[in-house]
C-alpha positions as CSV (number, residue, x, y, z in Angstrom):
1,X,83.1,93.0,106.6
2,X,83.4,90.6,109.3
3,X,87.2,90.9,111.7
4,X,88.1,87.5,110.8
5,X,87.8,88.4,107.2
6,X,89.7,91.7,107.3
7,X,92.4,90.1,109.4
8,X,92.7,87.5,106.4
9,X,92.9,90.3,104.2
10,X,95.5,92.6,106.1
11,X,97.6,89.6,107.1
12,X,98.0,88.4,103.6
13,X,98.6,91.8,102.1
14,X,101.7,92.0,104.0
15,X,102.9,88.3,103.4
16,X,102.7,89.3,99.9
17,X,104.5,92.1,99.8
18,X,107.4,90.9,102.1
19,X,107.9,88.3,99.7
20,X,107.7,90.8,96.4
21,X,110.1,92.4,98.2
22,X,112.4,89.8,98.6
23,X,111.7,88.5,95.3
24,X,113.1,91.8,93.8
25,X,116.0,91.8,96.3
26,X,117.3,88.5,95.9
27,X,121.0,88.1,96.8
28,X,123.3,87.2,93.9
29,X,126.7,87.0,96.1
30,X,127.5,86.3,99.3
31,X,128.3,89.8,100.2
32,X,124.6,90.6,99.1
33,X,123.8,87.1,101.4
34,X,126.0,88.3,104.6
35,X,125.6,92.2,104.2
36,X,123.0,93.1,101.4
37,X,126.2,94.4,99.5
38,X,127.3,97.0,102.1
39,X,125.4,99.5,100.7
40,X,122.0,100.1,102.2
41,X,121.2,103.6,103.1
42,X,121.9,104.9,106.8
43,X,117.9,105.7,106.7
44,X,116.6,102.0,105.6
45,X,119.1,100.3,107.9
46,X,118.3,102.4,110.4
47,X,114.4,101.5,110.0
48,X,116.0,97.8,109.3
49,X,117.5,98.3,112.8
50,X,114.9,98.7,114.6
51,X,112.8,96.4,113.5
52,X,115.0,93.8,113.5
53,X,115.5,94.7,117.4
54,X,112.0,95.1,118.5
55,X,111.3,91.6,118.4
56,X,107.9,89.9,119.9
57,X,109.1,90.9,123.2
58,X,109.0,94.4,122.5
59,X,105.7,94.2,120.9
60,X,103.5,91.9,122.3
61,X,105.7,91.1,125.4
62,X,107.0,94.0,126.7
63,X,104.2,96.1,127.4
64,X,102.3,92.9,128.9
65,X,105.6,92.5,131.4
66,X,105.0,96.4,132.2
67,X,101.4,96.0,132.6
68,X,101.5,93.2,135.1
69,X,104.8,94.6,137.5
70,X,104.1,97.8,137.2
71,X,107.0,100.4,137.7
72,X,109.3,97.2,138.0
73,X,108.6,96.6,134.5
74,X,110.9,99.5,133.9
75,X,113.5,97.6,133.8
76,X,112.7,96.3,130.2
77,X,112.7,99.8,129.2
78,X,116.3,100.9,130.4
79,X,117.8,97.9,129.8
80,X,116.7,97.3,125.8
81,X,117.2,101.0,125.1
82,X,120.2,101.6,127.5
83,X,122.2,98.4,125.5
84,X,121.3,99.6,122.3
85,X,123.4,103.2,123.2
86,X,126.1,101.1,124.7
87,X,126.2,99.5,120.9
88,X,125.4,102.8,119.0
89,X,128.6,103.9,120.5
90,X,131.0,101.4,122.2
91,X,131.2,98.7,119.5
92,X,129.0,99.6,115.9
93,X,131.4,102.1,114.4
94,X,134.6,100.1,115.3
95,X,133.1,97.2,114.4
96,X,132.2,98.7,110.8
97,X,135.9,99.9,110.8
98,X,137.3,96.4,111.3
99,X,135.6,95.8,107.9
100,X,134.4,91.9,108.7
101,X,130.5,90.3,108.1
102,X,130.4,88.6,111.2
103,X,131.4,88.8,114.9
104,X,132.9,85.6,115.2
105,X,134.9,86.6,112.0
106,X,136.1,89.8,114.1
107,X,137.2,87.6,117.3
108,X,139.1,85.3,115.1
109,X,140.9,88.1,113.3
110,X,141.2,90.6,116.7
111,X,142.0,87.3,118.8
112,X,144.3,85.6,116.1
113,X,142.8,82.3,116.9
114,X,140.4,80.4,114.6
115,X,139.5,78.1,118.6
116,X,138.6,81.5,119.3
117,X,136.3,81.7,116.4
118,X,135.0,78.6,117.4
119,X,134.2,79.5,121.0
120,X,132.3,82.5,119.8
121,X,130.0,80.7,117.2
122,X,129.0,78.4,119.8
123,X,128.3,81.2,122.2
124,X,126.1,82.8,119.3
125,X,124.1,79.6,118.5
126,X,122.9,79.0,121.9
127,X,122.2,83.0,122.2
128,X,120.5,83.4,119.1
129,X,118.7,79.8,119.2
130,X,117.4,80.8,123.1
131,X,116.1,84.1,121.5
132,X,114.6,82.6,118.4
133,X,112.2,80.2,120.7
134,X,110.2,83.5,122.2
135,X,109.9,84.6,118.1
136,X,108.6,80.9,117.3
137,X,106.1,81.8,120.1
138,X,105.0,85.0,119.2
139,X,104.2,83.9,115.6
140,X,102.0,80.8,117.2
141,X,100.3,83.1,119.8
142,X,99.3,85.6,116.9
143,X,98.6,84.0,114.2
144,X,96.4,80.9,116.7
145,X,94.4,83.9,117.6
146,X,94.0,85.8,114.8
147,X,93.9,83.3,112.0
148,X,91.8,80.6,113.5
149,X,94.7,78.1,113.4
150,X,96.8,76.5,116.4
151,X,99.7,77.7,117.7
152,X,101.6,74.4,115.9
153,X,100.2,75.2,112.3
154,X,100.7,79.5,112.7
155,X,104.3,78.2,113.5
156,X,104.8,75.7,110.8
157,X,102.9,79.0,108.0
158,X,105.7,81.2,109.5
159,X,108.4,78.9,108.9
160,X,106.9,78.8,105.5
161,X,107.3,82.8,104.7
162,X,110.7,83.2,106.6
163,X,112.0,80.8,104.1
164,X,111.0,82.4,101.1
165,X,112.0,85.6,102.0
166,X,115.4,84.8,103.9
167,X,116.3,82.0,102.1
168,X,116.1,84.0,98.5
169,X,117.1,87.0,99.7
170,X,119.8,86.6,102.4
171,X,120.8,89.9,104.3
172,X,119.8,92.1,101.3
173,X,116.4,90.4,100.7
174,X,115.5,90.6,104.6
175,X,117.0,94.1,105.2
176,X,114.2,95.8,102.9
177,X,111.7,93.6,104.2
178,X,112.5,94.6,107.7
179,X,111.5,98.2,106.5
180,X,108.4,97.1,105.3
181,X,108.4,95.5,108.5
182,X,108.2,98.5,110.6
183,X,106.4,100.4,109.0
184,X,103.3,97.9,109.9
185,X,104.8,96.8,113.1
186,X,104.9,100.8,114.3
187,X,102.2,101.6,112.8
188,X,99.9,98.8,114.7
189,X,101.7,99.8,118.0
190,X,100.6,103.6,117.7
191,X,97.3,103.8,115.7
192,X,95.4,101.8,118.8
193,X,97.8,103.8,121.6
194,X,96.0,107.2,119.9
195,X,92.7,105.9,119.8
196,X,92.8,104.5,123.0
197,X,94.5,107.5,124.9
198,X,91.7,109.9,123.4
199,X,88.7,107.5,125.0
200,X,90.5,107.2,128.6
201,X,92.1,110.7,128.8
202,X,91.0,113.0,125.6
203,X,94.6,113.2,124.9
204,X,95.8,111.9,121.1
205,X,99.3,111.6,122.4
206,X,99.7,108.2,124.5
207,X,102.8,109.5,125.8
208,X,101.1,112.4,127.5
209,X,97.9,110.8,127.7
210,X,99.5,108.7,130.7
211,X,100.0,111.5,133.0
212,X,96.5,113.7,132.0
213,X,93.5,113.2,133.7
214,X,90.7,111.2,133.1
215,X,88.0,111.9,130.9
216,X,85.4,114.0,132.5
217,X,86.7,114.2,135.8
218,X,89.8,115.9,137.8
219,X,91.6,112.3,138.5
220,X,94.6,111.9,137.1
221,X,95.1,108.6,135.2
222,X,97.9,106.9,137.5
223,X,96.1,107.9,140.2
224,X,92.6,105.7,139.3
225,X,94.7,103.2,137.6
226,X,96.3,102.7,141.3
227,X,93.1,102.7,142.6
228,X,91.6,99.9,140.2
229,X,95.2,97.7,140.9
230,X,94.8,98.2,144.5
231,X,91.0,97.7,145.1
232,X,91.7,94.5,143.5
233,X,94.5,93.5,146.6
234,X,97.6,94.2,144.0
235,X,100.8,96.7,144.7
236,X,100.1,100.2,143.7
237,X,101.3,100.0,139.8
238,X,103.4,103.6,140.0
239,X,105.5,101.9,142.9
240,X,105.7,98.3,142.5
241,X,109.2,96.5,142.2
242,X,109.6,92.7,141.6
243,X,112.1,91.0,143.9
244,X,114.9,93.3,145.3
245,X,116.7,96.3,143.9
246,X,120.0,94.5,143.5
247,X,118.3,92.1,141.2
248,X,116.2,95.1,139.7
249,X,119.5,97.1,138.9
250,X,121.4,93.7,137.6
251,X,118.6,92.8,135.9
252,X,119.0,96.4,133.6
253,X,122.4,96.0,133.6
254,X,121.6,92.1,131.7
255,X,119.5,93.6,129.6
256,X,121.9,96.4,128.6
257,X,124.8,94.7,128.2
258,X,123.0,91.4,126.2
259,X,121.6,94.3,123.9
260,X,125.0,95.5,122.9
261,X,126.2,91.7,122.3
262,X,123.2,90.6,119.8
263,X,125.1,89.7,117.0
264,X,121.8,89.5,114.5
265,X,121.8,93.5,115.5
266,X,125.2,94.2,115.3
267,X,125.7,92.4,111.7
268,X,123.4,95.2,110.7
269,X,125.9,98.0,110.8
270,X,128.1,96.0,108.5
271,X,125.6,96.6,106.1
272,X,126.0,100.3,105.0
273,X,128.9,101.6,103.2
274,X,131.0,103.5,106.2
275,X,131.9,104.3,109.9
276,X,129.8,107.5,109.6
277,X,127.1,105.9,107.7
278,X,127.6,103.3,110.9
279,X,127.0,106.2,113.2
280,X,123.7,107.9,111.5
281,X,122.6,105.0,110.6
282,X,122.5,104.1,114.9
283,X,120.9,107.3,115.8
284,X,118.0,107.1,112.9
285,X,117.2,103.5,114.8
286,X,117.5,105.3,118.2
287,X,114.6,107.5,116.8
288,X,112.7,105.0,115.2
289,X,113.3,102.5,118.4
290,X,112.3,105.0,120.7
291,X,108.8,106.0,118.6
292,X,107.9,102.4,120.2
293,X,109.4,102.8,123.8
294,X,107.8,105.4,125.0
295,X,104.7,104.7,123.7
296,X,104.5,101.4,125.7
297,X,104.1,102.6,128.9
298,X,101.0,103.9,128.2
299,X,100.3,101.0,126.1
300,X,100.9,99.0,129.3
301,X,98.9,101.2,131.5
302,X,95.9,101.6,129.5
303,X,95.9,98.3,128.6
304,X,96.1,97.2,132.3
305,X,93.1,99.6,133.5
306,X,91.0,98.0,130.6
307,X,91.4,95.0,131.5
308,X,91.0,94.9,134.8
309,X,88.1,97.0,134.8
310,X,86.1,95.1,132.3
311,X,86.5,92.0,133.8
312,X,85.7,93.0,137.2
313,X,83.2,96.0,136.3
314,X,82.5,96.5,140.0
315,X,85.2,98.2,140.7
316,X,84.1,101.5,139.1
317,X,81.9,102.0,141.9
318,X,83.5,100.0,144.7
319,X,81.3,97.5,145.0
320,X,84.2,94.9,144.6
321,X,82.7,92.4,147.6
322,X,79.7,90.9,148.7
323,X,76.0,90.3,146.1
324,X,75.8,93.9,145.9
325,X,78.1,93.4,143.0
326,X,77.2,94.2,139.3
327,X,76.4,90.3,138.6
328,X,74.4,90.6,134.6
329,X,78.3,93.0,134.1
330,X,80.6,90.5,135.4
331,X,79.4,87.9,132.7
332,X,82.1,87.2,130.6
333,X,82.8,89.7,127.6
334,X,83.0,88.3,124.1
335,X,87.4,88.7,123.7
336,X,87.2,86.9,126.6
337,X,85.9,84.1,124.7
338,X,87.9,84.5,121.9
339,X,91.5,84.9,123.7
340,X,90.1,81.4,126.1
341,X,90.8,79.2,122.9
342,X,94.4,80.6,122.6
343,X,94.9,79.1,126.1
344,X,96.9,82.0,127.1
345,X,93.6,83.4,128.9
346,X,91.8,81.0,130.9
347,X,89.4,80.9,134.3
348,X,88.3,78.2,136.9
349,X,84.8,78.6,138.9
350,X,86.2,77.7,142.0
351,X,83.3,78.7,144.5
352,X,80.5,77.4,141.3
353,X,78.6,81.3,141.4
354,X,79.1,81.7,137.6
355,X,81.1,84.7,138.2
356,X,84.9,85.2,137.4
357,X,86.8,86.9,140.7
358,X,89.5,88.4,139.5
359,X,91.5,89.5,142.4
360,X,95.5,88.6,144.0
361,X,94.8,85.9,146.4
362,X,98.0,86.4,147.2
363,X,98.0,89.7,148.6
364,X,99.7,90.6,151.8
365,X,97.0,92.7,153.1
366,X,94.9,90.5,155.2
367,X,92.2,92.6,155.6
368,X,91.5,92.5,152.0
369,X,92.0,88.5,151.9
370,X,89.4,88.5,154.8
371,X,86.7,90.3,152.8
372,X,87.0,88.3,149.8
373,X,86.7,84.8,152.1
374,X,83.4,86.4,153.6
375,X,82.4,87.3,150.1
376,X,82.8,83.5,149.4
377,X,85.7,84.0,147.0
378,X,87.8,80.9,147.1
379,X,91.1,81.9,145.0
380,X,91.6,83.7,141.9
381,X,89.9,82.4,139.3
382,X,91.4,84.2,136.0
383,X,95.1,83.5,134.6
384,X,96.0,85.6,132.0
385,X,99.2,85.7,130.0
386,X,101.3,88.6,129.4
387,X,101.3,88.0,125.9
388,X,98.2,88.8,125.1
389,X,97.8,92.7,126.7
390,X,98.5,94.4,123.3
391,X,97.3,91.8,121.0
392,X,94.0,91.8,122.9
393,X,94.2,95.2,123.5
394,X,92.0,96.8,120.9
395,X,89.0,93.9,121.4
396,X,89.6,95.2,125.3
397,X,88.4,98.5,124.1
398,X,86.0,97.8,121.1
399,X,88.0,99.1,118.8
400,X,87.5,98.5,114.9
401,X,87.8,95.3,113.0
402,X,90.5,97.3,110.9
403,X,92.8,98.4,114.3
404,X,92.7,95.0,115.3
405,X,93.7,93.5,112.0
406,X,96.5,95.7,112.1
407,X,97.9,94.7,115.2
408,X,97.6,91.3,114.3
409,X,99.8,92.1,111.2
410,X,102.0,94.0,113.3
411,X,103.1,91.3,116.0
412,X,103.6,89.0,112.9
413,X,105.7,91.2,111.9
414,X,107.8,91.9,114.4
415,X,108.1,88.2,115.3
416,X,109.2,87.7,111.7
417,X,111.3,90.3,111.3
418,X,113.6,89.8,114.7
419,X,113.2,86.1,113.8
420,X,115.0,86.7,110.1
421,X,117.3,88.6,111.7
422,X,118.8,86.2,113.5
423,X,118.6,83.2,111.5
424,X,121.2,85.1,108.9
425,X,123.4,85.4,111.9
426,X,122.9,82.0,112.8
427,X,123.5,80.5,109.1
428,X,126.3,83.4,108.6
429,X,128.2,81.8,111.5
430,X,127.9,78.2,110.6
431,X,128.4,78.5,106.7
432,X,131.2,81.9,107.1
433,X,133.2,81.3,110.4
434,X,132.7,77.3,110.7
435,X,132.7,76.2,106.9
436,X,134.6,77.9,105.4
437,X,136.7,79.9,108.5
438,X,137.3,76.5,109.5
439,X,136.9,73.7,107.1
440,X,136.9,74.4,104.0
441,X,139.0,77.8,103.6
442,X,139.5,77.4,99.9
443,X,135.6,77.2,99.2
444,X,134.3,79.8,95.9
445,X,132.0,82.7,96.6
446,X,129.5,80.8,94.8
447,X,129.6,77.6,96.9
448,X,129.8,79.4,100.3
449,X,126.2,81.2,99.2
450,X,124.7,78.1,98.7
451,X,126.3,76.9,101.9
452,X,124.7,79.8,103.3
453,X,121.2,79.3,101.7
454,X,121.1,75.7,103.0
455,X,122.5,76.6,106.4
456,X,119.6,79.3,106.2
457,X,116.8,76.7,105.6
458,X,118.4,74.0,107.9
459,X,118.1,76.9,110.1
460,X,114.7,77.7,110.3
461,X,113.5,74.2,110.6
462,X,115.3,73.7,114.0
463,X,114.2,77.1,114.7
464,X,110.6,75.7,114.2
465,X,111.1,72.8,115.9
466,X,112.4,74.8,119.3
467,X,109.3,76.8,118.7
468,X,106.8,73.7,118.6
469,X,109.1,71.9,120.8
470,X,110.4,75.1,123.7
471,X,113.0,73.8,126.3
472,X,112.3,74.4,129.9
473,X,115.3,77.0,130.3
474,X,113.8,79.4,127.4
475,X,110.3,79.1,127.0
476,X,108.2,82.1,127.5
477,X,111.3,84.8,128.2
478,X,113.7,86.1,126.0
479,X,115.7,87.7,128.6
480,X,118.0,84.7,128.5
481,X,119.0,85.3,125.6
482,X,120.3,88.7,126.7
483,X,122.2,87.1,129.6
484,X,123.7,84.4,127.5
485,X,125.2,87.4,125.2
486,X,125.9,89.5,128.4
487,X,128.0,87.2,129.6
488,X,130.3,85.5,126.1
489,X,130.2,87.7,123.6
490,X,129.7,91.6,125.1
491,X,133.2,91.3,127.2
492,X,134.9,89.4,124.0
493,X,133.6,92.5,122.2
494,X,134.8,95.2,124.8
495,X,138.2,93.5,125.5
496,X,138.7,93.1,121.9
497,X,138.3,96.5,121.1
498,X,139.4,98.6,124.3
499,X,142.7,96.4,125.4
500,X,145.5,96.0,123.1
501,X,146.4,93.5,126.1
502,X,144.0,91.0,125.7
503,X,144.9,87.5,124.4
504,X,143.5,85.0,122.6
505,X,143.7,82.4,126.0
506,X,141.9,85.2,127.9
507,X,139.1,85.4,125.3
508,X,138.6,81.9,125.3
509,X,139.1,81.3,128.9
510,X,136.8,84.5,129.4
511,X,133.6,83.8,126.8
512,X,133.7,79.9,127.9
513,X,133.5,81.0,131.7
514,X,131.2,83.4,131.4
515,X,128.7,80.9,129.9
516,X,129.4,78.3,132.0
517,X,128.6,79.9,135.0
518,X,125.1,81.3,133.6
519,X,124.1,78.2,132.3
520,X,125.0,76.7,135.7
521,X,123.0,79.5,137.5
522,X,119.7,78.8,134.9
523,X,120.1,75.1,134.7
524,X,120.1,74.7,138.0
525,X,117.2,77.1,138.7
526,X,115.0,74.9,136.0
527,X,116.0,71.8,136.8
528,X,117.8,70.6,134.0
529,X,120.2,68.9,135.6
530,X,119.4,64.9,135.7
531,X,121.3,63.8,138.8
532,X,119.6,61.2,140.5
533,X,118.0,61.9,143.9
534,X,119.0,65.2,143.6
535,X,117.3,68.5,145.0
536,X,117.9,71.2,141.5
537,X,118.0,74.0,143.4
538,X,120.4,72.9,146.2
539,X,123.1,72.8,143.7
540,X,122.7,76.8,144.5
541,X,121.4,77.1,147.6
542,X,118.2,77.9,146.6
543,X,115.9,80.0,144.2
544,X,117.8,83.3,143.5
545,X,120.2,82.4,146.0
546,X,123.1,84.5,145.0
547,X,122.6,88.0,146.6
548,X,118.6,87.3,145.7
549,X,119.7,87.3,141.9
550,X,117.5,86.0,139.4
551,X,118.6,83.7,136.8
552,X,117.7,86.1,134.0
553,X,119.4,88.7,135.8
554,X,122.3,86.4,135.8
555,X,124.0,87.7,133.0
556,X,125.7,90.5,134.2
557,X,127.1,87.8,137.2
558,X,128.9,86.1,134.1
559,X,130.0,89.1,132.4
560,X,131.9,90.4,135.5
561,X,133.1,86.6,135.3
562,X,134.0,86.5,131.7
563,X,136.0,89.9,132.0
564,X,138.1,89.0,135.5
565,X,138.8,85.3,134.2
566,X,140.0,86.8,130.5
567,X,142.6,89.6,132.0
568,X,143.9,86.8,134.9
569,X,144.4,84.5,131.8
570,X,145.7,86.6,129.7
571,X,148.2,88.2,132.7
572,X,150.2,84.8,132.9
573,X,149.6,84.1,129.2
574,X,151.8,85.3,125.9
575,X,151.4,88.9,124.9
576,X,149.8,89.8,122.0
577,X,151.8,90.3,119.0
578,X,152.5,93.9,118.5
579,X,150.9,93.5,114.7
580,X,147.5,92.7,116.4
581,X,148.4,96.0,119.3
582,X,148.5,98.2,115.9
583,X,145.2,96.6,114.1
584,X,143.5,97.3,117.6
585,X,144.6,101.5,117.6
586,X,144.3,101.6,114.1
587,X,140.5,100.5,115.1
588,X,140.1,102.1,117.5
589,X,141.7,106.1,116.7
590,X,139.7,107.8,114.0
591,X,142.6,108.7,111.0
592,X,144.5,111.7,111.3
593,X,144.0,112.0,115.1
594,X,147.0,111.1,116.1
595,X,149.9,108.7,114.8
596,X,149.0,105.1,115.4
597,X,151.7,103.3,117.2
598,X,152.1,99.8,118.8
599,X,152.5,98.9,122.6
600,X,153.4,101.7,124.6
């Protein structure tokens, strides 16, 4: 059977059953719509968790990120798995307590302030709308590749099943899908890992196979995989760090914190039937989150020493200069071809010798830049896209048709799944907390679901048109997304939670600062700012040119913002009324542990 055939096949096996699934699940209320009922088992919604968490970024992104900065590429590791400890146990099981669908629903209760409300829906939109752009993206990349479509087509046939199976089935419909969902999204990061690990190491465990030796010899992996990065004029992989360890350390923190303040993951913990249910519920997705994260490290890796050293075979025996190179090897291998119509992989002949030199022109050793001029190299000549180190991956290796089907289901699916995810949160906040929060308080249960439904499929289209149509600011990161939360929502959540002394004025004042200044910092760094005659990045002082900060690092610059603008605020503001001081410590004090009392 040919791949494009079995692709076809696996592909539209799983389409089918995520749409029997939601068929069978459809939600008939809008607690069913909002929160699949509030009774999903702590083991499905902890496999629902983590699916809807590891997005494309973590599947086809991350490990590409990792691959290409090396041991800087950490920093996608601590900060995703770090923020989603700081949710397990700073905000899910209080949240759960508080008893409401949505988080702008919490802030307009905990703050007492439908403006509040208000401020945090808008906060939410532009988070989970930045985010949804690099899902759009992932479902193009994948499904142009794999399916033999363009990008703009795989877009508009995702669009297409999202419907179906969001639309129908609301929170319910997508929660069961999403376990479907990683089951084939876990099992097409793994099954390749194994293989792959036991041809480069002998080792079946990819977690272990990164630091074993290589096969048939007494070098250790790292150490030749150094060797292939450096021979090629690029930092040593096990030591390189992008930009400064400020920005490296701010950049985790981003991540962290913008983790713990994704609403679409924190609705899920509204969906099971109690605080402890909340709490094993978080540590099954911690287990089945992690099964992925440390497994792509030696995705990235391995991945990275394949490719490297099948596009420039020559540097398995040195030969990386000069004619005495390998020239009938260096030819260009058949994924190569395939991956070039994607775009995301392309190469220029710059010195016209009908070979690709793959090398970093921009290397700071200038011995190394000396022998590739007297070898007649004139510039690199190969870009390749992160995006496309685990999707390509298995073709890297020869791997078969079947394992490479699979992946292709499986970065489908996590696109799909993270993509879902947030468009409930995104309809939940327009048709929950601005329709009928705001507008239309009096509306039935039956016309908010179909305000819901509608605000679902409205939804998607714009969501399909961001991904067709990506702004500047967003397009190919997520980590924006991240910062945006870090910086609105994670302090409104803290404060609202932790400080009986917080006000609604400080909330406001602190979520609408917060975002302001990050969209300032990323604006500016993007040029989105249409002033006339103007230099963008002189409205800053330069690219990164606060403390060498990068604007998606940015996001913990605005939270530190967001939290000293909401407690000055709130310092020369009214108190809190001492019926919202009990609501907080009833929250926040597990019953029975003490007596709950009001301001101290």
């Amino acid at each position: 059977m040919s791949l494009q055939t079995t692709v076809y096949i696996t592909v539209g096996i799983t389409f089918l059953l995520y749409i029997g699934i939601a068929l069978w699940s459809r939600a008939k209320s809008t607690s069913d719509f909002y929160v699949a009922g509030g009774n999903i088992n702590p083991v499905f919604n902890g496999m629902a968790t983590a699916a809807d968490w590891m997005s494309a970024a973590s599947f086809i992104s991350m490990a590409g990120m990792i691959g290409i900065m090396g041991y800087g590429g950490g920093v996608f590791l601590m900060g995703w798995t770090g923020g989603y400890v700081l949710l397990a146990m700073l905000l899910a099981p209080y949240l759960r307590k508080f008893g409401r669908f949505t988080v702008p629903q919490f802030i307009r209760d905990r703050f007492y302030s439908k403006w509040a409300s208000l401020v945090a829906v808008l906060c939410l939109l532009v988070a989970s709308l930045t985010y949804i752009v690099g899902q759009m993206t992932g479902v193009g990349v994948a499904f142009s590749r794999f399916l033999g479509v363009t990008s703009d087509n795989g877009i508009y046939i995702g669009m297409a099943v999202v419907f179906v199976y969001a639309v129908l089935g609301g929170m319910k419909g997508i929660t069961y899908t999403q376990v479907a969902q990683y089951c084939v999204l876990i099992a097409a990061y793994i099954v390749p890992a194994i293989f792959i690990s036991m041809m480069l190491t002998g080792n079946p465990i990819p977690q272990l196979g990164l630091g074993s030796k290589m096969t048939g010899t007494d070098v250790a992996f790292l150490t030749r995989l150094n060797q292939v990065v450096t021979d090629l004029g690029f930092h040593e992989y096990t030591t390189a760090i992008a930009g400064s360890k400020t920005n490296m350390a701010l950049f985790t923190l981003s991540l962290m914190i913008g983790t713990a303040g994704l609403p679409h993951v924190i609705m899920r913990f509204f969906t099971v039937p109690s605080v402890a249910a909340a709490r094993r519920s978080a540590g099954y997705a911690l287990i089945f989150i992690a099964l992925l994260y440390t497994t792509a490290p030696a995705v990235a890796g391995m991945a990275t020493y394949n490719l490297h050293t099948t596009i420039t075979p020559g540097v398995e025996t040195g030969e990386v200069f000069g004619p005495e190179s390998n020239l009938e090897a260096s030819k260009q291998p058949d994924w190569m071809l395939r991956w070039e119509k994607t775009g995301l992989l392309t190469w220029e002949d710059k010195n016209n010798d009908g070979r690709i030199q793959y090398y970093n022109d921009k290397s700071t050793d200038q011995e190394f830049l000396q022998n590739a001029e007297a070898a007649g190299w004139e510039g690199n000549e190969l870009k390749v896209n992160a995006d496309i180190i685990v999707l390509a991956n298995p073709e890297i290796a020869m791997l078969p048709n079947w394992i490479i089907a699979l992946v292709a289901a499986g970065g489908l699916a996590a696109a799909l799944s993270t993509a879902a995810g947030l468009l409930i949160a995104i309809s939940s906040a327009i048709s929950h907390d601005l329709i009928k929060g705001v507008f239309a308080p009096k509306m039935s249960d039956k016309k908010e679901l179909w305000a819901g439904k509608i605000s679902m499929a409205l939804s998607i289209v714009v969501a399909g048109w961001l991904g067709l149509n990506p702004p500047g600011f967003a397009a190919g990161t997520v980590a924006l997304a991240f910062g945006i939360a870090a910086s609105t929502l994670f302090p409104a959540l803290m404060m609202g939670i932790f400080s009986k002394k917080m006000n609604k004025e400080g909330a406001i004042a602190g979520m609408l600062s917060g975002l302001c200044v990050t969209l300032f910092y990323v604006f500016a760094h993007k040029g989105l700012f249409f002033i006339q005659g103007t230099q963008y990045l002189n409205l800053i002082g330069g690219a990164n040119s606060f403390f060498g900060i990068s604007p998606e690092a940015f996001g913990a610059v605005g939270a530190a913002v967001n939290f000293i603008v909401a407690f000055v605020v709130s310092r020369f503001t009214k108190k809190v009324p001492l019926h919202i001081q009990e609501m907080v410590e009833a929250v926040r004090i597990p019953r029975g542990a003490k007596d709950v009392k009001g301001a101290h």
